[in-house]
PLY file of the C-alpha trace (Angstrom):
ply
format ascii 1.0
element vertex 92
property float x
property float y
property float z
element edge 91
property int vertex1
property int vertex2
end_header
105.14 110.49 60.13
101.66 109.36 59.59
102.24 105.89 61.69
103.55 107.90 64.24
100.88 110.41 64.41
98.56 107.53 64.08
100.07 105.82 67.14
100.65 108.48 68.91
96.76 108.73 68.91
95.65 105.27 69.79
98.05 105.74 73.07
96.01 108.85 73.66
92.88 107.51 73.54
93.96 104.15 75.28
95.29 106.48 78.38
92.05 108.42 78.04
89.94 104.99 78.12
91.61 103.33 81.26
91.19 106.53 83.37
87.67 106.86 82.57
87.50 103.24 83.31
89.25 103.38 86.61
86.79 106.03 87.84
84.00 103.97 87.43
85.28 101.12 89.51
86.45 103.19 92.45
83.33 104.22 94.04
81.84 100.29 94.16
81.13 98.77 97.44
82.73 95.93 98.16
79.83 93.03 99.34
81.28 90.34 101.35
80.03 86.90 100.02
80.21 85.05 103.31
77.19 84.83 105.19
76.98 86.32 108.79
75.99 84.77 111.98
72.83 85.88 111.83
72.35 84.67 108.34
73.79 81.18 108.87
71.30 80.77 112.12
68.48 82.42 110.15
69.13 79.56 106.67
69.95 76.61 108.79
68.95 76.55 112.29
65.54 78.01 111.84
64.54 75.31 109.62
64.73 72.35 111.76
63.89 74.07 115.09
62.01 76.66 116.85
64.36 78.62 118.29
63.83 80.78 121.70
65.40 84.03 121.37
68.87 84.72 120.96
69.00 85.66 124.66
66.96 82.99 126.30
70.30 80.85 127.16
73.62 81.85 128.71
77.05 82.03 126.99
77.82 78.64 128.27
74.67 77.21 127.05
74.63 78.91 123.75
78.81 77.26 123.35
77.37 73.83 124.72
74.61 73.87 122.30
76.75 75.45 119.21
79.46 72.42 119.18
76.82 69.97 119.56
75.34 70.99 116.17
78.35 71.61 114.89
79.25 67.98 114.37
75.20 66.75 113.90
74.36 69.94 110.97
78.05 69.74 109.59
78.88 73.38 110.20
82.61 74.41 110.05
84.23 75.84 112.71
84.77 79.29 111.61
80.59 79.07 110.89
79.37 77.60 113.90
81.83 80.15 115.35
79.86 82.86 113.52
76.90 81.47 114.99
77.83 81.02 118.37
79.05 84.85 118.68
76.12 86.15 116.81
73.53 84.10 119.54
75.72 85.51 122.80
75.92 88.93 121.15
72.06 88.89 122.64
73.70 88.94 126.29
75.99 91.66 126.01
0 1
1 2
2 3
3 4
4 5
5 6
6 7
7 8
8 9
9 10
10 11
11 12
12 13
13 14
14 15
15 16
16 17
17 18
18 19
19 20
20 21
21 22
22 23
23 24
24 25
25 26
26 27
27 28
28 29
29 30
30 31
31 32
32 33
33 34
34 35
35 36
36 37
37 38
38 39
39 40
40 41
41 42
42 43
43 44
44 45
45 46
46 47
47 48
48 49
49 50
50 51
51 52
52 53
53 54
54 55
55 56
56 57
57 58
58 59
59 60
60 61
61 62
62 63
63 64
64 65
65 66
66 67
67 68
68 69
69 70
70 71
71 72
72 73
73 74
74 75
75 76
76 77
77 78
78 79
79 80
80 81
81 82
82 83
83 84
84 85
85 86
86 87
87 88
88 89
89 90
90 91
C-alpha cells in the first residue's frame, strides 16, 4: 500500500512538473539563425566596397552584378539569392 501510495505520488508530481514545464516553453519566439539579405550585404559586401544605394542600379544590373560575386566572394546560391532580392526590393 505504501509503494503504491508512494508511486502514485511521484506520477503526480511528474504530471504536475511537465505541465508547468510546457507552459514555459510555449510563449518563446522562435529566432531564425539564418542571416537575411540585408544582413549578408551589410557583413560581406560592405567590407570590400562602397556600395551606392540599394536603388542606384536596375533589377538587371543588381542580377548581373549579384552572380558575378557570387562565384568571386563564394556566396551560395540561396545567399546571393537573398542578396540579390533584398538590393531590388529598393525598386519596388
Amino acid at each position: 500500500m505504501k509503494n503504491s501510495l508512494g508511486i502514485i505520488s511521484i506520477l503526480i508530481i511528474g504530471i504536475l512538473i511537465s505541465i508547468n514545464l510546457s507552459s514555459c516553453t510555449t510563449n518563446k519566439k522562435v529566432v531564425s539563425s539564418e542571416p537575411s539579405g540585408a544582413e549578408l550585404w551589410a557583413n560581406n559586401c560592405l567590407r570590400c566596397h562602397n556600395m551606392p544605394p540599394p536603388n542606384a542600379y536596375s533589377d538587371v544590373d543588381w542580377d548581373a552584378i549579384t552572380n558575378h560575386m557570387q562565384k568571386v566572394a563564394g556566396f551560395t546560391t540561396k545567399d546571393i539569392n537573398k542578396v540579390a532580392a533584398f538590393l531590388k526590393s529598393a525598386n519596388h
